[in-house]
Residue, then its C-alpha position, 0 to 999 in steps of 0.5 A: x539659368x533662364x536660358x538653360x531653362x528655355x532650352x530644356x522646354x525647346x528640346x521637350x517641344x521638339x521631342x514632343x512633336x517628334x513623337x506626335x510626327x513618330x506616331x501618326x506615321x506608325x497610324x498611317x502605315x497601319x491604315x495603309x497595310x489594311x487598305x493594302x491587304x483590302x486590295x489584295x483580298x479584293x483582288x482575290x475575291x473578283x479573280x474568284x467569280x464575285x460579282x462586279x458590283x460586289x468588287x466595285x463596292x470594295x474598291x469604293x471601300x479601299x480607296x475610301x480608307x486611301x483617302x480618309x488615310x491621306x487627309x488624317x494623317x495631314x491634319x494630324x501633321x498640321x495641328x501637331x506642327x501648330x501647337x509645337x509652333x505656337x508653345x515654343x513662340x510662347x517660349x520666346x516671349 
């Protein structure tokens, strides 16, 4: 019965971080979308005679998303990973 017990709360963990894991790449596409159709309008917009420094500052504004993107999405992964690594340590004991 203990065994069957631990095991249903492993699964939940699991299927718990997969949904934590589901959900960030849902929120990091997202994110990656608007930098993407950032880039695209950027594009536009310096193919239409906007200034240079205009265009440059869109950029600095779409590699910011990039980045801030990137740099979320790994925390994301590593405090999910971390609190599914440290419930089914609790499990074991």
């Amino acid at each position: 019965m203990k065994t069957k017990k631990m095991l249903h709360e492993h699964v939940v963990t699991l299927v718990e971080f997969g949904g934590h894991i589901l959900a960030g790449c849902v929120l990091f596409m997202l994110i990656g979308l608007a930098a993407l159709g950032l880039e695209l309008f950027t594009g536009w917009l310096g193919s239409m005679g906007m200034s240079e420094s205009a265009v440059k500052v869109l950029k600095f504004v779409e590699f910011g998303m990039l980045w801030l993107d990137v740099v979320l999405m790994s925390l994301w992964v590593a405090v999910s990973s971390f609190k599914a690594s440290r419930d089914l340590l609790e499990f074991k004991r």
